[in-house]
VOPAGU-2260 file (C-alpha; in pm, 1 decimal, decimal comma):
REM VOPAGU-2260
SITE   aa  ch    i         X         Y         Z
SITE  UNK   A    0       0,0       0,0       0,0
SITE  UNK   A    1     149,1     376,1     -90,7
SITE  UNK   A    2      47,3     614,1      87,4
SITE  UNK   A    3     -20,5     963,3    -105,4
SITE  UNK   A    4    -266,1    1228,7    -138,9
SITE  UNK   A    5    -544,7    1056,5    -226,1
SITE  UNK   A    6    -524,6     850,1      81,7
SITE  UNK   A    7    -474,6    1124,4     317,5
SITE  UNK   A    8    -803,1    1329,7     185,4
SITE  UNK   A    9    -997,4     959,9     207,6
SITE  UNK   A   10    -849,8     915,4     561,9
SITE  UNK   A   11    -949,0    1299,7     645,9
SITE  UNK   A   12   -1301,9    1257,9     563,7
SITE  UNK   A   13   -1381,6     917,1     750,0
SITE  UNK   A   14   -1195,7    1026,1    1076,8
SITE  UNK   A   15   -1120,4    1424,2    1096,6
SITE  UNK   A   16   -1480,3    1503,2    1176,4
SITE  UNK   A   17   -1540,0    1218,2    1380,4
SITE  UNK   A   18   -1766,5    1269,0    1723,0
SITE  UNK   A   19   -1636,1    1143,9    2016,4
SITE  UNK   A   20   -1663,4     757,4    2049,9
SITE  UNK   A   21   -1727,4     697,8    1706,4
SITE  UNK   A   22   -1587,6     339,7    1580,3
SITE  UNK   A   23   -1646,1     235,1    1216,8
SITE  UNK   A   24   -1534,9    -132,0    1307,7
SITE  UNK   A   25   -1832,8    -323,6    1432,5
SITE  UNK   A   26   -1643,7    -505,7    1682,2
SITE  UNK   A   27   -1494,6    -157,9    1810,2
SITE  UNK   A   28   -1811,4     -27,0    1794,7
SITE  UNK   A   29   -1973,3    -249,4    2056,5
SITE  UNK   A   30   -1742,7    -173,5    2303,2
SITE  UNK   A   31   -1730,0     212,9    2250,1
SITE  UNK   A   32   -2104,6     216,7    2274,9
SITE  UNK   A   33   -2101,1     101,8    2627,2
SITE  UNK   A   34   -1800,2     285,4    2715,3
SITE  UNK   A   35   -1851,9     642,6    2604,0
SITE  UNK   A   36   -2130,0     836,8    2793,5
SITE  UNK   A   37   -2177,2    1230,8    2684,0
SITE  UNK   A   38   -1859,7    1218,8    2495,5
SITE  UNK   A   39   -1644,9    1147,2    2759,9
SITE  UNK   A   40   -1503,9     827,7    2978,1
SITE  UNK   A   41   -1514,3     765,0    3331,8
SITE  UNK   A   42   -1224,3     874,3    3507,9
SITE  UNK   A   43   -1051,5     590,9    3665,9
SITE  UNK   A   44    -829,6     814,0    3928,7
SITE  UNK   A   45   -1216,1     927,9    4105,4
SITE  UNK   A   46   -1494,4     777,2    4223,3
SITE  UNK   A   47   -1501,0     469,8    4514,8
SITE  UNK   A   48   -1224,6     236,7    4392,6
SITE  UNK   A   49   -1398,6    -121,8    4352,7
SITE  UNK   A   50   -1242,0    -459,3    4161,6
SITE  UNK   A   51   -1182,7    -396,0    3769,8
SITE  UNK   A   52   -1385,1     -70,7    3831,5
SITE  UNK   A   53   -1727,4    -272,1    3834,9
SITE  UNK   A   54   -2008,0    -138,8    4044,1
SITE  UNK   A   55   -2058,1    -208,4    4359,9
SITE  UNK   A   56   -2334,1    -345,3    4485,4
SITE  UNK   A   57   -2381,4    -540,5    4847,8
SITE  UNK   A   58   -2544,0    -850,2    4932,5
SITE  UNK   A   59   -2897,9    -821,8    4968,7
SITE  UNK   A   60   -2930,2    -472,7    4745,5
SITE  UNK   A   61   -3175,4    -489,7    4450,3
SITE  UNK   A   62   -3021,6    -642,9    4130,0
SITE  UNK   A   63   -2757,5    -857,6    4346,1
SITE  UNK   A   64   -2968,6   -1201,0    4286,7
SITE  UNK   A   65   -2944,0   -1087,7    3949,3
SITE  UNK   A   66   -2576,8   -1097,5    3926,2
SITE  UNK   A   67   -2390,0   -1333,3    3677,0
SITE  UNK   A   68   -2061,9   -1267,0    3859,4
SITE  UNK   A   69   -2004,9   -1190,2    4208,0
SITE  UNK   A   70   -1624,2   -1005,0    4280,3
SITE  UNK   A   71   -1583,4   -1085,6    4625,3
SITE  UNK   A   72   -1317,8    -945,7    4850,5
SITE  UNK   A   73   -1157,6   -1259,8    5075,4
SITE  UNK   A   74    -881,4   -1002,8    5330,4
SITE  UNK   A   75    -796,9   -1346,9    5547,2
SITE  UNK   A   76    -441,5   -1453,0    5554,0
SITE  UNK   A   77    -448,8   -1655,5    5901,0
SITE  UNK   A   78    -343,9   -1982,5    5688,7
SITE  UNK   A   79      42,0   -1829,4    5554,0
SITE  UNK   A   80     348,0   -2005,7    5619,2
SITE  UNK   A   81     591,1   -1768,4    5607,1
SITE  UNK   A   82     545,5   -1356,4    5532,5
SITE  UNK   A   83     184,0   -1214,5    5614,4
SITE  UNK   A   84     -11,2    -949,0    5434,2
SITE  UNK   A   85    -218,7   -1078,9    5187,0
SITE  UNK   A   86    -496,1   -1002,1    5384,0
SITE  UNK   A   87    -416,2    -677,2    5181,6
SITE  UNK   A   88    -468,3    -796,6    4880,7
SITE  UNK   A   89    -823,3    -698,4    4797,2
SITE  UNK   A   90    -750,2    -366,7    4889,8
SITE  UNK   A   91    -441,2    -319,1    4661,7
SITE  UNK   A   92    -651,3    -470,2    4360,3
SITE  UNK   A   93    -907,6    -216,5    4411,5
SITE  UNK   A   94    -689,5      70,2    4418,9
SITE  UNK   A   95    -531,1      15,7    4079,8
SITE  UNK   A   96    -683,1     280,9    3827,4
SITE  UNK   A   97    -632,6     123,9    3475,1
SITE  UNK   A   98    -736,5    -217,4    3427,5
SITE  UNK   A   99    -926,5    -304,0    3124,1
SITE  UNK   A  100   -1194,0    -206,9    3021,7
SITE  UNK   A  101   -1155,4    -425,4    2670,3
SITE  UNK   A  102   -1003,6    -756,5    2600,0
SITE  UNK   A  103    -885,3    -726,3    2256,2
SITE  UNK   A  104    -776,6   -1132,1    2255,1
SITE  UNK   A  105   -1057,2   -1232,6    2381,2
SITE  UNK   A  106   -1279,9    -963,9    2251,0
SITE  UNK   A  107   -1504,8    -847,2    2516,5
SITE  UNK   A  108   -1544,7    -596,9    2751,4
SITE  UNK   A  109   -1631,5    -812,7    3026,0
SITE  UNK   A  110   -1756,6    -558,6    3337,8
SITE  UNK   A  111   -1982,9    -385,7    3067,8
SITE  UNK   A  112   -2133,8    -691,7    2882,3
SITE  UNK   A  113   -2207,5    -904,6    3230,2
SITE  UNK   A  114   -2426,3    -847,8    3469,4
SITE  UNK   A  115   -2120,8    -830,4    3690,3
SITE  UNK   A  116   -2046,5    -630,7    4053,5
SITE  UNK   A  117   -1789,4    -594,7    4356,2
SITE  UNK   A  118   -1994,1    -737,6    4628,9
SITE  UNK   A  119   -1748,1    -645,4    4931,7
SITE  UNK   A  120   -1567,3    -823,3    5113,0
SITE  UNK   A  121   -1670,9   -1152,3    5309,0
SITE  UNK   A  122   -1760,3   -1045,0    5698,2
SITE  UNK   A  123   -1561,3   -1262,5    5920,8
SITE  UNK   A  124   -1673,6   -1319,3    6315,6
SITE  UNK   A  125   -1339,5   -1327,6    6442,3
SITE  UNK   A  126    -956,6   -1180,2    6324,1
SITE  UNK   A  127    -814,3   -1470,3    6494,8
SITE  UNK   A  128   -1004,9   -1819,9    6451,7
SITE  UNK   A  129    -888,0   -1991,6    6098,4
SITE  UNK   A  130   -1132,9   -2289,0    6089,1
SITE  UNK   A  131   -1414,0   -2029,5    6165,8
SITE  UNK   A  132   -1315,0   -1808,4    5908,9
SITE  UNK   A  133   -1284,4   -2079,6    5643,7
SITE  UNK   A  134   -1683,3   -2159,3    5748,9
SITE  UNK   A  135   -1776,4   -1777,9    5671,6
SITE  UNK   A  136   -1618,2   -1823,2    5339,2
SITE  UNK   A  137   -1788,1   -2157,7    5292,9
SITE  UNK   A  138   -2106,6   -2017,2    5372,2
SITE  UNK   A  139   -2065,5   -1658,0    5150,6
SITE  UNK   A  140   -2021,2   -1866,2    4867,7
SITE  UNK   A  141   -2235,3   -2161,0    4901,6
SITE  UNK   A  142   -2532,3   -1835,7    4871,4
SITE  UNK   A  143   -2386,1   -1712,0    4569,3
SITE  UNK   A  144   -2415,6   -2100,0    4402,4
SITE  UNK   A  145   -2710,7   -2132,2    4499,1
SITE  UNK   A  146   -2847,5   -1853,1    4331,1
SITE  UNK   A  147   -2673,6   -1936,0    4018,9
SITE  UNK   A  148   -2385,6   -1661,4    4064,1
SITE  UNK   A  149   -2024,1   -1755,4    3934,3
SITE  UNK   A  150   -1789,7   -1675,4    4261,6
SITE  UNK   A  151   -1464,7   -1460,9    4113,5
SITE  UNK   A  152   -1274,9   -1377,0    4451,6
SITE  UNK   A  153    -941,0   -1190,7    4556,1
SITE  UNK   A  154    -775,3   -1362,0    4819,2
SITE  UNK   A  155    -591,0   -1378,4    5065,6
SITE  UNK   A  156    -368,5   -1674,0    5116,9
SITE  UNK   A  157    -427,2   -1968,3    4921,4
SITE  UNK   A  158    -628,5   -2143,7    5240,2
SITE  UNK   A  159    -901,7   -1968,5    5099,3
SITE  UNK   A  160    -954,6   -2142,7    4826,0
SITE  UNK   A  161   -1051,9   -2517,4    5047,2
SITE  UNK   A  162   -1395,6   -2399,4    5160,9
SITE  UNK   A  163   -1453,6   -2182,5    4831,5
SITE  UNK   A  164   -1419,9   -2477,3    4623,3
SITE  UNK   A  165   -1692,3   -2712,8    4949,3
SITE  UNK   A  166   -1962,4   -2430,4    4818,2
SITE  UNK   A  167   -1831,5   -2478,1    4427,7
SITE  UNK   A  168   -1815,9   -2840,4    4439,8
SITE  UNK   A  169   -2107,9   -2916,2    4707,0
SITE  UNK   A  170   -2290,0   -3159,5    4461,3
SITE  UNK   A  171   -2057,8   -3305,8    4299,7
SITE  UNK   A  172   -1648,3   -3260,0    4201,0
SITE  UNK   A  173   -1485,3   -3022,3    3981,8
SITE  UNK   A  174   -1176,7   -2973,6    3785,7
SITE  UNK   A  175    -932,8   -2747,1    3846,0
SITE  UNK   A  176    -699,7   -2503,6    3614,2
SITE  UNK   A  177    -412,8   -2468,8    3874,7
SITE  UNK   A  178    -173,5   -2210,7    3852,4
SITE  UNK   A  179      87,3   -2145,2    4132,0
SITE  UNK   A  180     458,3   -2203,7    4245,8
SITE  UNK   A  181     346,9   -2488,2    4512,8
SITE  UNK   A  182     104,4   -2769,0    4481,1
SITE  UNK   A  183    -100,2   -2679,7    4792,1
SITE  UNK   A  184    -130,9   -3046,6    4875,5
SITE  UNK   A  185      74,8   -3059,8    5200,2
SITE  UNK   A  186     -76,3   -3281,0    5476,2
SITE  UNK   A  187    -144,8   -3137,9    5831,4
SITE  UNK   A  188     151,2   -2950,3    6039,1
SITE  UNK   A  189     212,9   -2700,5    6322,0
SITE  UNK   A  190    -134,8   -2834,4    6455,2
SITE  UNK   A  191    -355,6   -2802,3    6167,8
SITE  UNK   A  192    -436,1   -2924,6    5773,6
SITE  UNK   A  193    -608,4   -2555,9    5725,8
SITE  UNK   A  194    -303,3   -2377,3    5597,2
SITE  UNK   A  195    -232,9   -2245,0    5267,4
SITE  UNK   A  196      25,3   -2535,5    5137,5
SITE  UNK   A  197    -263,9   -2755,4    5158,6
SITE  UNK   A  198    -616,1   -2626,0    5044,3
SITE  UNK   A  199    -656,6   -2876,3    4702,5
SITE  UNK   A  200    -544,8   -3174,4    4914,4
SITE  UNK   A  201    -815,2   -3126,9    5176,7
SITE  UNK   A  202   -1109,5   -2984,6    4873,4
SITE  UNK   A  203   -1011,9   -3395,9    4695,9
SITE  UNK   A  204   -1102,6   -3544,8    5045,2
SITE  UNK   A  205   -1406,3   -3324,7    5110,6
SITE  UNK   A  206   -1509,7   -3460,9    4756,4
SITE  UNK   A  207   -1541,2   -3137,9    4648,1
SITE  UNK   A  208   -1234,8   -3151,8    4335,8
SITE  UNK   A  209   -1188,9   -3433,5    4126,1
SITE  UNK   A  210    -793,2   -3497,9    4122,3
SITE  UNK   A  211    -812,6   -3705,7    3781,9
SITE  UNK   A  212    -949,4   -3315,6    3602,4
SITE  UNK   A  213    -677,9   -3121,3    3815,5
SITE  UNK   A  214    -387,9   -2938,7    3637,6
SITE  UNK   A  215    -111,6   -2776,0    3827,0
SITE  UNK   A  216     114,6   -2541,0    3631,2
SITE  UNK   A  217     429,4   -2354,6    3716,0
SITE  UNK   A  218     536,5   -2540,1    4044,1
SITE  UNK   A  219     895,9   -2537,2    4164,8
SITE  UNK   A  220    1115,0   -2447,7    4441,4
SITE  UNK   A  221    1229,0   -2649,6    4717,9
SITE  UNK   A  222     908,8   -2781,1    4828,1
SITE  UNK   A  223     878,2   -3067,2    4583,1
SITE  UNK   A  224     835,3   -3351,9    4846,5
SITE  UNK   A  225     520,7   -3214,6    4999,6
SITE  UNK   A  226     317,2   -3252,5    4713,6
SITE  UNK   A  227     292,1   -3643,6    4704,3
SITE  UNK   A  228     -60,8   -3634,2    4748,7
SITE  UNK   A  229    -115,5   -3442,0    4388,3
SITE  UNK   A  230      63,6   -3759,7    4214,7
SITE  UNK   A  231     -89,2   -4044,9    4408,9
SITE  UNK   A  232    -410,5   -3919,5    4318,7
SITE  UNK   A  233    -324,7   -3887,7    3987,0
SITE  UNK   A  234    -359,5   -3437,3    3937,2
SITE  UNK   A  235    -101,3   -3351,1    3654,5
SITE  UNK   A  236     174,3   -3157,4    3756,8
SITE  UNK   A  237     359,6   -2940,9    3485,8
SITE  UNK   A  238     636,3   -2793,0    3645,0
SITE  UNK   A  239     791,7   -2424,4    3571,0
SITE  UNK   A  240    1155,1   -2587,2    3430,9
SITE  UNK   A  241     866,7   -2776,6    3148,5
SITE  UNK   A  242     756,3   -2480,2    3051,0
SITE  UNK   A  243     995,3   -2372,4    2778,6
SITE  UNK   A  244    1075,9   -2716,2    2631,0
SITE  UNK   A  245     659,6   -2780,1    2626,7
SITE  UNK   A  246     546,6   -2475,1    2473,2
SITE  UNK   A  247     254,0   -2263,5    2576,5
SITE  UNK   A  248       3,3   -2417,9    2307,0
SITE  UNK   A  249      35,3   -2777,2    2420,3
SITE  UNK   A  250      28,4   -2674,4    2794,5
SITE  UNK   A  251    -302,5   -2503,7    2706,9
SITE  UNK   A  252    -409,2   -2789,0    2509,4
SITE  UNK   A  253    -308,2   -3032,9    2760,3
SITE  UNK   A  254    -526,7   -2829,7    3056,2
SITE  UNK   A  255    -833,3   -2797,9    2799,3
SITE  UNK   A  256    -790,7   -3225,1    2752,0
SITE  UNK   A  257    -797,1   -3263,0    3126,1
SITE  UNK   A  258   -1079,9   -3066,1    3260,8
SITE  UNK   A  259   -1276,8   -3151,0    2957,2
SITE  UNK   A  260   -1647,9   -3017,7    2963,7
SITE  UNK   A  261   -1706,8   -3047,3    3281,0
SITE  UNK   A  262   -1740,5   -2781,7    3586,7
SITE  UNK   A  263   -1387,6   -2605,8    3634,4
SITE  UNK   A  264   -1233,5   -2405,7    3891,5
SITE  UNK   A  265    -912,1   -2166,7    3864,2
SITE  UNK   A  266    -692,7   -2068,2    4073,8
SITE  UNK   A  267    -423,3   -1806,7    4053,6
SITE  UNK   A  268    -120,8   -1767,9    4283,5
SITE  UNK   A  269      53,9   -1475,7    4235,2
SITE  UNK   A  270     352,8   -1639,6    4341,1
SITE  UNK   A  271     323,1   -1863,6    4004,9
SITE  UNK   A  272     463,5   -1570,4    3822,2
SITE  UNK   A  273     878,4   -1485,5    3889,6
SITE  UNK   A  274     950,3   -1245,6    4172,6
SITE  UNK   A  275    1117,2    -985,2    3928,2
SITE  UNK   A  276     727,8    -964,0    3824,3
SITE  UNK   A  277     558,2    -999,6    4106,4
SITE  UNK   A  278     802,2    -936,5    4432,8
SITE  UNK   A  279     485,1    -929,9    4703,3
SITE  UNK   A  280     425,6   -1222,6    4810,3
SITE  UNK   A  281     447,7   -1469,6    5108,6
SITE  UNK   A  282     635,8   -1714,0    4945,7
SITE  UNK   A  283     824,6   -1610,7    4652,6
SITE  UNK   A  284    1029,5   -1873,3    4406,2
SITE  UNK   A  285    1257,5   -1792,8    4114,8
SITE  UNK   A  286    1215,4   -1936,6    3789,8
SITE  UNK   A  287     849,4   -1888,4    3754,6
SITE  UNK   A  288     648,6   -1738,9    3487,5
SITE  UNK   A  289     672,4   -1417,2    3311,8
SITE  UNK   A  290     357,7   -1208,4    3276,9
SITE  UNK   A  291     333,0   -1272,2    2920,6
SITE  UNK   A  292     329,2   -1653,1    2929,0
SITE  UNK   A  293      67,4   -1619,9    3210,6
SITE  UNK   A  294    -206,5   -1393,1    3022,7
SITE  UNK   A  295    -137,7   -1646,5    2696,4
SITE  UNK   A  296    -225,2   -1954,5    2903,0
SITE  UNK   A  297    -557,2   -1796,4    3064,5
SITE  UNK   A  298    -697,6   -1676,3    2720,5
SITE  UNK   A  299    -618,6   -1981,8    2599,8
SITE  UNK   A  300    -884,0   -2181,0    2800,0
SITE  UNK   A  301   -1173,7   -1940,5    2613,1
SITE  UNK   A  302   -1475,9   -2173,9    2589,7
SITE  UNK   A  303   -1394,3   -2393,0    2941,2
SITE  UNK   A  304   -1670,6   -2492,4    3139,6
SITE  UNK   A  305   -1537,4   -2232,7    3395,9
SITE  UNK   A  306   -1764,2   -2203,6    3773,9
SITE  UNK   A  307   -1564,2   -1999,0    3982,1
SITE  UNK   A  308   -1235,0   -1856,6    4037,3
SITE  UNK   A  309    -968,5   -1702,1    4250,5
SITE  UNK   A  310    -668,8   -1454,4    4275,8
SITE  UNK   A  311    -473,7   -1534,5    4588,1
SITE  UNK   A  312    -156,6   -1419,5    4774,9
SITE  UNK   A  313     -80,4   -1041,9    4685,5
SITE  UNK   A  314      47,0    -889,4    4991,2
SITE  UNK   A  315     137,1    -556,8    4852,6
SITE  UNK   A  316     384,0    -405,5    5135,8
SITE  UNK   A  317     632,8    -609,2    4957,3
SITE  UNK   A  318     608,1    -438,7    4658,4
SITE  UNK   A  319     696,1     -59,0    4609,8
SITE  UNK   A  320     579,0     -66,7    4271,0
SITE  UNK   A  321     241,4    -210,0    4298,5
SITE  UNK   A  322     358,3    -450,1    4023,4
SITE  UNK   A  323     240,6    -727,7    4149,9
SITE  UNK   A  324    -102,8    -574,0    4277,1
SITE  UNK   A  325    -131,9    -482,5    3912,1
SITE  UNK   A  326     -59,9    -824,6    3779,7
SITE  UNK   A  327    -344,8   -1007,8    4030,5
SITE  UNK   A  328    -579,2    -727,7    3867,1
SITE  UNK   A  329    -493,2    -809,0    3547,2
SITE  UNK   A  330    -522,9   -1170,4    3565,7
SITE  UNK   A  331    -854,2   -1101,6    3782,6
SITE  UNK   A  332    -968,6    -925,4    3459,6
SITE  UNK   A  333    -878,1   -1209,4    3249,3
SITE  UNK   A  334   -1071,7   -1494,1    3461,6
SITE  UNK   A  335   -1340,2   -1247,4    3422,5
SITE  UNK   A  336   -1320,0   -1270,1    3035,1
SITE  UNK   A  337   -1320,8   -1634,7    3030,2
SITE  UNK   A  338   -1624,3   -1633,3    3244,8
SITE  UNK   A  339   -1836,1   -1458,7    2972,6
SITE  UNK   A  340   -1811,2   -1758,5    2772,6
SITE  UNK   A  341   -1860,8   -1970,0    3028,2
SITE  UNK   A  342   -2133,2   -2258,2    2982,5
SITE  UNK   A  343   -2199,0   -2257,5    3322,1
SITE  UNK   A  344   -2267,0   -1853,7    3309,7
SITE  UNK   A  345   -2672,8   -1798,3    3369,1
SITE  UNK   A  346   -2850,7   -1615,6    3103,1
C-alpha cells in the first residue's frame, strides 16, 4: 500500500470530523457504545475504587440475585506459612486505576457486557479463629451458588480457596486449572491441615475436586516432596523448568484435555509468576512465569466450562511498585473474560 494524497483526503473525511466515540469497526463499535457516555469516559483516578472498576453493589441490594458474577473481597491470611499481608490484597486490587476495560484477545469488555459487581468483602466473626473463618467463606459462597452466581474472589492466602471450592463443588467434584509455584497439597503440620500449602489436598477429600481433572502449572522451588498427594491421586503436575521445552500451546491444550467439559475451577497464585514480576508475596520462588506466558495460558482456556475462580496471595507491602497488585488485577480481569463464555454462566 502507498500512501499519497489521495489517501490522506480519504483518511481525512472518515476520521477528521469524527464525534467522540465513534468506531467504524463493528467489533470496536460495541465496546465504545457502552463505554462512552456524553462524549467522555469515566475517570478511573475518582470515584469509590472497587475490583476492575465494576459497580458495587452489596449482598442483599436490589439487582444482586441478578448478578452473573459476584467479585468478592476474601482479606484473610491466618493460613500463611511464612510472610503475612495478603490479607491486603483486595484492597491493593481495588486501588489500581487502569485495568481493562476491553479484551482485545478475547474480545469483550467483560464488566460492561455481564451483569457483573464488587460485592465487598466476606464479613468474618473473628480476626483470629482460621477454621471459623474458612466456614464464613464456605457459607458466603455456598449463597452465591445457589443462586446461580459464578464466585470470582481476591484472596488472601491460598487457604481460601478449600472452603470456596466445598460451596463450588457441594454436589458433585470439579476440575481445576491450577496455577501457582506450590502444589497446595501438604498434609497437616504445626497443629492443623487448614493452611495455605494444603487447600486442594483437603477440597479432593471433602469430595469437592476431582484430582483425575486437576492441572497444576508452574510449580517449583524447594518444596517438591510435599506434594505427594497431587501424584498419588493422579492431578497432573507441569512444572515451571517444562515450561519452555513444552510450549505454551500444548500446555493449554493439555489443561483444555484434562478438565474436559465439565465444571472447572481456577486458581491463581501470584507467586506462580517470577519475583522480578511480582516481588509481594508470602512465598516467593525464582524461575516462575513471566507475565506474558501467564495472560497467553488464561486466554487460551476461552470456551472452558469455567464455575468460579480465585486470585490469591498479593500482599502488597512487599512491593513498592504495585507490580504485582497490578498483575493479580490483570489476571482477575482475564478470569473475568473467560467467564463470559462460560457454559456454566446464567442467562
Amino acid at each position: 500500500m502507498t500512501w499519497d494524497a489521495d489517501k490522506l483526503a480519504a483518511i481525512r473525511a472518515k476520521y477528521e470530523q469524527a464525534e467522540v466515540g465513534a468506531m467504524h469497526d463493528p467489533r470496536f463499535a460495541r465496546v465504545a457504545e457502552k463505554i462512552f457516555s456524553g462524549g467522555t469516559r469515566t475517570t478511573p483516578w475518582s470515584g469509590i475504587p472497587t475490583l476492575l472498576d465494576a459497580p458495587a453493589l452489596a449482598p442483599g441490594a436490589e439487582g444482586y440475585e441478578a448478578l452473573q458474577v459476584a467479585l468478592v473481597g476474601v482479606p484473610m491470611d491466618l493460613g500463611i506459612t511464612n510472610r503475612n499481608g495478603a490479607r491486603f490484597g483486595p484492597r491493593a486490587l481495588r486501588g489500581l486505576e487502569r485495568i481493562g476495560p476491553y479484551n482485545h484477545v478475547l474480545d469483550v469488555a467483560p464488566v460492561q457486557e455481564l451483569r457483573v459487581a464488587d460485592t465487598g468483602d466476606i464479613r468474618f466473626r473473628s480476626r483470629y479463629q482460621l477454621e471459623e473463618s474458612h466456614q464464613d467463606i464456605e457459607a458466603h459462597i455456598a449463597t452465591l451458588v445457589a443462586n446461580g452466581t459464578l464466585p470470582l474472589s481476591v484472596g488472601g492466602d491460598h487457604s481460601i480457596s478449600g472452603p470456596i471450592l466445598k460451596a463450588v463443588g457441594a454436589t458433585a467434584p470439579v476440575g481445576l486449572i491450577h496455577i501457582d509455584a506450590h502444589c497446595d497439597t501438604s498434609g497437616p503440620f504445626d497443629g492443623t491441615k487448614f493452611h495455605h500449602g494444603g487447600p486442594f489436598r483437603n477440597a479432593v477429600l471433602d469430595g469437592a475436586l476431582d484430582p483425575t481433572r486437576t492441572i497444576q502449572i508452574g510449580i517449583r522451588g524447594s518444596s517438591e516432596y510435599l506434594w505427594e498427594f497431587s501424584y498419588d491421586t493422579g492431578m497432573t503436575v507441569i512444572h515451571a523448568e517444562e515450561v519452555t521445552g513444552l510450549g505454551l500451546p500444548a500446555i493449554i491444550a493439555r489443561a483444555r484435555e484434562i478438565v474436559g467439559d465439565g465444571p472447572t475451577y481456577v486458581s491463581f497464585d501470584i507467586d506462580s509468576l517470577d519475583p522480578s514480576f511480582a516481588p509481594g508475596t508470602g512465598t516467593p520462588e525464582v524461575g516462575g512465569l513471566t507475565t506474558r506466558e501467564v495472560l497467553e495460558l488464561i486466554r487460551g482456556l476461552k470456551g472452558i466450562n469455567i464455575v468460579g475462580g480465585d486470585v490469591v496471595e498479593v500482599a502488597p507491602q512487599y512491593d513498592a511498585t504495585t507490580n504485582t497488585a497490578h498483575a493479580g488485577a490483570q489476571v482477575l480481569f482475564e478470569i473475568l473474560s473467560l467467564m463470559a463464555f462460560s457454559p456454566a454462566l446464567k442467562p
